[in-house]
Every structure is written in structure tokens, then in C-alpha cells.
C-alpha positions as CSV (number, residue, x, y, z in Angstrom):
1,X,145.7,64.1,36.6
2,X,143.2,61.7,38.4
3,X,140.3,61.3,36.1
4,X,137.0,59.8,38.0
5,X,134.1,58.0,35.7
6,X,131.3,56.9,37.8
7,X,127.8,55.2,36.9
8,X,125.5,57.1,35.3
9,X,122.4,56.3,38.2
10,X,119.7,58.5,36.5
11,X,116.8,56.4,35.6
12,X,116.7,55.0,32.4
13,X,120.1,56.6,31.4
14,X,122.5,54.0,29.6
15,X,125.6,56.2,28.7
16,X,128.5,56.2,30.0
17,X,131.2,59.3,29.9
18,X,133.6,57.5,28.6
19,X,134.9,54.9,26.2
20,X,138.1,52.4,26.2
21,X,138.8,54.4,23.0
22,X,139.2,57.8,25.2
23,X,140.8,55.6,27.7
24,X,143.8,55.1,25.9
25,X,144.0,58.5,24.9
26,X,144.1,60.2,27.8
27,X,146.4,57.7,29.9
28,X,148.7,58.2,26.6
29,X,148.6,61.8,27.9
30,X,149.8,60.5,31.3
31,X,146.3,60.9,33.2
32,X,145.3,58.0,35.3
33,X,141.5,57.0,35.1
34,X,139.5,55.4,37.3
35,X,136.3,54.1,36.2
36,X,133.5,52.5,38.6
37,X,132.5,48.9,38.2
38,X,129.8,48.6,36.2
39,X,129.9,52.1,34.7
40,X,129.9,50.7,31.1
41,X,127.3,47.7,31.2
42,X,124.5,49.5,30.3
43,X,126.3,51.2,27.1
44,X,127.6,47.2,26.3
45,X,131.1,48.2,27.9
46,X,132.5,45.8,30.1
47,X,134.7,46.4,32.9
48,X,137.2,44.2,31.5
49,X,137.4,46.4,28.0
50,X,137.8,49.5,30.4
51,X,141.0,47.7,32.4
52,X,142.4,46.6,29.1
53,X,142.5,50.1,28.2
54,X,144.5,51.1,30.8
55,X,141.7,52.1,33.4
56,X,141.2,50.9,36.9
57,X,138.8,49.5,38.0
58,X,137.1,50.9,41.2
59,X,134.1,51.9,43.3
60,X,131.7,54.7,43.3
61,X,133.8,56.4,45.9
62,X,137.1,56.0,43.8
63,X,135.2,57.9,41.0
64,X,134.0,60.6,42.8
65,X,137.0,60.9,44.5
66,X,139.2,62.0,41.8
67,X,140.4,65.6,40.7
68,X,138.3,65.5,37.5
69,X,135.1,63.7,36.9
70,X,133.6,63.2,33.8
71,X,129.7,62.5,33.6
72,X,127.0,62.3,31.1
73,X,124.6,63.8,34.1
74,X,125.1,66.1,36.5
75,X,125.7,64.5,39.7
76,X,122.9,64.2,42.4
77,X,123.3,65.7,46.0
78,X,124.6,62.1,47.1
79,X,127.1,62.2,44.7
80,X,128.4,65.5,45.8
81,X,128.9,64.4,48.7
82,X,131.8,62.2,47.7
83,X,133.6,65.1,46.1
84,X,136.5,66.9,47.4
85,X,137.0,70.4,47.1
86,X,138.3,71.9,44.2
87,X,137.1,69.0,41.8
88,X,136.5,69.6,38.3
89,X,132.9,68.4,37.0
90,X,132.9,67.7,32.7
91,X,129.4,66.6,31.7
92,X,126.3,68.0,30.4
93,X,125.1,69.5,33.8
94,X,122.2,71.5,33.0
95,X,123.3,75.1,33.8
96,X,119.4,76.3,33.6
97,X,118.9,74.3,37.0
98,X,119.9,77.0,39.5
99,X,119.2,74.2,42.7
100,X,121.8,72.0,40.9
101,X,124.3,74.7,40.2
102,X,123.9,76.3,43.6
103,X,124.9,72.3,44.8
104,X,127.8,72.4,43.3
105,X,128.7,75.5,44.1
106,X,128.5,74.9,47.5
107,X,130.3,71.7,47.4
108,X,132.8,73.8,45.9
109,X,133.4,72.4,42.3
110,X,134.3,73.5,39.2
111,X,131.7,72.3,36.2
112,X,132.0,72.6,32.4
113,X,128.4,72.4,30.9
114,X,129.4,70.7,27.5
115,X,125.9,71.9,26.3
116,X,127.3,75.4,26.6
117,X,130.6,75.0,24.5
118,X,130.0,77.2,22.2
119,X,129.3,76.4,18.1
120,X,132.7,77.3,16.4
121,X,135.2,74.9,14.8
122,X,137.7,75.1,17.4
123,X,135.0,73.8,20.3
124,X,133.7,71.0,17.3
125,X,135.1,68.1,19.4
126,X,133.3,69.2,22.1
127,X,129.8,69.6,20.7
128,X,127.9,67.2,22.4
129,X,124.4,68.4,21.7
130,X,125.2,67.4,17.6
131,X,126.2,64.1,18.2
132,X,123.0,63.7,20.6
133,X,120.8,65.0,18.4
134,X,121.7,62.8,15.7
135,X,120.8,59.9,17.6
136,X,117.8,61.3,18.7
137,X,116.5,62.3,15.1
138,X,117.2,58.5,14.0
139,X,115.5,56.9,16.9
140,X,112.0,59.0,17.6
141,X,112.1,57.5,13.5
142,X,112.8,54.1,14.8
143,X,110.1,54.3,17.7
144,X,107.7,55.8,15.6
145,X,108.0,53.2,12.5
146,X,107.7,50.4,15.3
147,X,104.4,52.3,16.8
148,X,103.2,52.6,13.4
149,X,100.6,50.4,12.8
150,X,101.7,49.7,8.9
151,X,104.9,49.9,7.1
152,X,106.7,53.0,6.0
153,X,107.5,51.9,2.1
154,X,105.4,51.5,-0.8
155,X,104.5,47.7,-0.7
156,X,103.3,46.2,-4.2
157,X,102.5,42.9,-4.3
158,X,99.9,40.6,-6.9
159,X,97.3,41.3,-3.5
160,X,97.8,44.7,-3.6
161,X,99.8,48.1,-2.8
162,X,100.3,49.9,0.1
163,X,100.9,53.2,0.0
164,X,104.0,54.6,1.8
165,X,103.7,56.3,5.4
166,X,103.6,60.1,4.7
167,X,105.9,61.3,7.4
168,X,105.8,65.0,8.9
169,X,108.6,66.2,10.6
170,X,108.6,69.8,12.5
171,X,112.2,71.6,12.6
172,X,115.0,71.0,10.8
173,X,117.7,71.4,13.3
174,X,120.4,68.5,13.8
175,X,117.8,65.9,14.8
176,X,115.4,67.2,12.1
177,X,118.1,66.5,9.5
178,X,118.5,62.7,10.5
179,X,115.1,62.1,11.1
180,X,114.2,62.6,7.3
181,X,117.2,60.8,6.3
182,X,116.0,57.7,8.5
183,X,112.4,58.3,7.0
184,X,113.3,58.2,3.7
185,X,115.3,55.1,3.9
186,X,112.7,53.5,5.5
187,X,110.7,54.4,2.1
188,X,108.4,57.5,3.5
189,X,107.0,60.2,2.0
190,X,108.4,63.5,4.1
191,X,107.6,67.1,4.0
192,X,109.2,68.9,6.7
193,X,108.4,72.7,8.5
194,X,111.1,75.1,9.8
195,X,111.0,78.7,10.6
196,X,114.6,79.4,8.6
197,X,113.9,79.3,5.2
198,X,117.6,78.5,4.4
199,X,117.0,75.2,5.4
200,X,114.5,74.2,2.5
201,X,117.9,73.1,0.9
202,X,118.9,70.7,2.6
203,X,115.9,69.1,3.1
204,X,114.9,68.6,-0.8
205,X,118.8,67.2,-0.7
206,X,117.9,64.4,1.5
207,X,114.4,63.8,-0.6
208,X,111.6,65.6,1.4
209,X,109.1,68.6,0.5
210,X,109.3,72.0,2.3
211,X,106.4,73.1,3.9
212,X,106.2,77.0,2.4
213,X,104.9,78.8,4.8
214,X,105.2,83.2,4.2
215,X,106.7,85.7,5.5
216,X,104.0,88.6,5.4
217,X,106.0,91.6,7.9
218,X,109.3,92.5,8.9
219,X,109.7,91.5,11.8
220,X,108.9,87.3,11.0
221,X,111.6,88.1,8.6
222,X,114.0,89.0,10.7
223,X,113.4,86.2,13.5
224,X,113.3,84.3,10.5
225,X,117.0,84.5,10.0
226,X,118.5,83.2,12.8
227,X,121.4,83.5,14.8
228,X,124.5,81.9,14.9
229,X,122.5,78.8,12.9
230,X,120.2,78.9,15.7
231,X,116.2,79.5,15.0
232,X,114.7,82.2,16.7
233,X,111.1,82.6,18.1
234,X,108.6,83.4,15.6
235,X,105.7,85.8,16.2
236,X,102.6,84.5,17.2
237,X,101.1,85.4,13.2
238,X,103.4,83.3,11.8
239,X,103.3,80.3,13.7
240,X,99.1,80.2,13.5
241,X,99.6,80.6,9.2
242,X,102.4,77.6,9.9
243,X,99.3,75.3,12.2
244,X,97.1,75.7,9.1
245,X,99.8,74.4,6.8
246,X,101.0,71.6,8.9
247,X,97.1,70.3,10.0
248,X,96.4,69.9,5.9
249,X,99.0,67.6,5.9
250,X,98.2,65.5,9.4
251,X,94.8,65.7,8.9
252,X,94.4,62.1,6.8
């Protein structure tokens, strides 16, 4: 098969579909890949690492052009328009955005929404949302230390101590998860909120506090549990007693 991987050309997006790493796998497989100049700068992937790989090396009109293409985004309407019929689209494509959809539909392309596989260990190699949120959990850490205008760990020294940052996080999800971890090697002091109290685990494992906050009917009980590992909505009660909790602990 003739696998297309263009440049990402949404603003500010830096990824890239592929790496020389997946290259080799899949021409291994016998697939040919094609991947536009310049696709892998912005990820600190040169063209040079791609043809090494086995890839070529073409232009945006080569990647497009293929029977499969894989992309981080979904394409825009110019993009589509150097499709051909019958392509197959592997990306995280939004499938909420009916306008985008109804474009590719019309172009008349199949698309895999990676952000729709679904959560069970056969699909585990395709779960891109994980591995996304991971580095999203570490790096609103990252931004926020450098926006910080102090340091995050205790500081003593024969002028003084500084007290460490006290760090609140909200959800313990995926991102949640790694953004205590990065806090507390940074040297915070993290408390953490979630509606599922099965999480309060895993956050004392990594060194933060719960934030407690009850469940007083049935029904926050039951949304309470989840499904699938997924949170559900909360009723309105619930989240006002969890507002109270969390502004005593932002309010210094």
C-alpha cells in the first residue's frame, strides 16, 4: 500500500504522523511511504532521517496523493482537494465537527478517528489520547512552574526558606496523573480533586492529598462511579460543595 504523510499546516502544530521508527516498520511490511519535505522539521525530524528509513521524499501533492494518509489533523478543505477517491484518512480528525466530516464525506474518504478507538487492550497501541495526555499533564506543569513567579521546592538557605509552591490540580484523568508527578518532582505541595473517588489512590501513591469532597444522595453516587474509567457529570450539588473545597485551598 501507498502510505501518504504530509505537513501538519495547522497553526502552531509541530507533530508529525509519523516517525523513521514507524517508517521501517511498515516498509518491512512491504508498504511504500511517501512523506512531504519538510513534514518532520518542526518535530526535529529531518528529511534525510525519513529517506534513511526507507521513505521518499516528496511534495504535498505526493502525500495527499496516496491510498492511505496518515495525519495528526484532520485535513483542511485544500487538502481534500488533493485526494483521490476512495482514500483512507488515519488521524485524530475530530468526528464532533459535522462541517469537517461532511468534507470528507463528500470528497469521498474513508477516516479513522484515533480519538474514537475504543479503551480495551487489544486497541492499546492505538490509544492516542493516553499518550497525548501524558504530555499535556507534564507540560501545563512546565508552563506553569516557568509562569510562576517563585520556585516550586522548599528552598533553605543561611538567608532564609521558601516555602514550596502549593500546587492544585483538578481531575485525575491521564493528564491529571502526570501533572502531580511532574509537580512533585519539582518539589510542590499537591492536593488534587476528582469526582471518582477510586482515584484518591493513586494520587496519595504519587505523594499528593485528596481533596474529600461527599457524597450526600444517590444519584452523585452513582455518576460518581464512572464508566468504562471515564468520569461522569456530576449534579450541580455536588460540584458547588466541591467549589467551596477547592477555593479554601486557592484562596492564599
Amino acid at each position: 500500500m501507498l502510505i501518504g504523510i504530509p505537513l501538519e499546516t495547522a497553526v502552531g502544530e509541530s507533530r508529525v504522523a509519523v516517525t523513521p521508527e514507524t517508517v521501517k516498520k511498515l516498509t518491512a511490511q512491504g508498504h511504500t511511504l511517501r512523506v512531504q519535505s519538510g513534514a518532520g522539521i518542526a518535530a526535529s525530524v529531518t528529511d534525510e532521517a525519513y529517506a534513511a528509513a526507507g521513505a521518499e521524499i516528496t511534495d504535498v501533492a505526493g502525500a495527499f496523493g496516496a491510498d492511505m494518509v496518515l495525519k495528526v489533523r484532520a485535513p483542511f478543505a485544500n487538502e481534500l482537494s488533493l485526494t483521490k477517491s476512495g482514500t483512507v484518512v488515519v488521524g485524530m480528525l475530530n468526528p464532533f465537527d459535522k462541517d469537517g466530516l461532511q468534507a470528507m464525506t463528500d470528497a469521498k474518504l474513508t477516516g479513522f478517528a484515533l480519538e474514537a478507538a475504543p479503551r480495551t487492550t487489544r486497541a492499546q497501541s492505538m490509544d492516542v489520547l493516553s499518550s497525548q495526555a501524558n504530555l499535556a499533564g507534564y507540560k501545563a506543569v512546565m508552563i506553569a512552574a516557568d509562569k510562576y513567579q517563585r520556585i516550586f521546592p522548599m528552598l533553605m538557605t543561611a538567608a532564609g526558606t521558601v516555602k514550596a509552591a502549593r500546587v492544585v490540580i483538578l481531575g485525575v484523568g491521564v493528564a491529571g496523573l502526570q501533572a502531580i508527578a511532574t509537580a512533585k518532582r519539582l518539589g510542590a505541595v499537591i492536593e488534587a480533586s476528582d469526582v471518582r473517588p477510586s482515584v484518591k489512590e493513586q494520587v496519595e501513591s504519587l505523594g499528593a492529598k485528596f481533596i474529600d469532597v461527599p457524597y450526600e444522595t444517590a444519584e452523585e453516587k452513582e455518576a460518581a462511579e464512572g464508566v468504562g474509567g471515564y468520569a461522569r457529570p456530576m449534579p450541580q450539588s455536588w460540584l458547588d460543595r466541591q467549589k467551596v473545597e477547592v477555593a479554601k485551598r486557592v484562596a492564599n
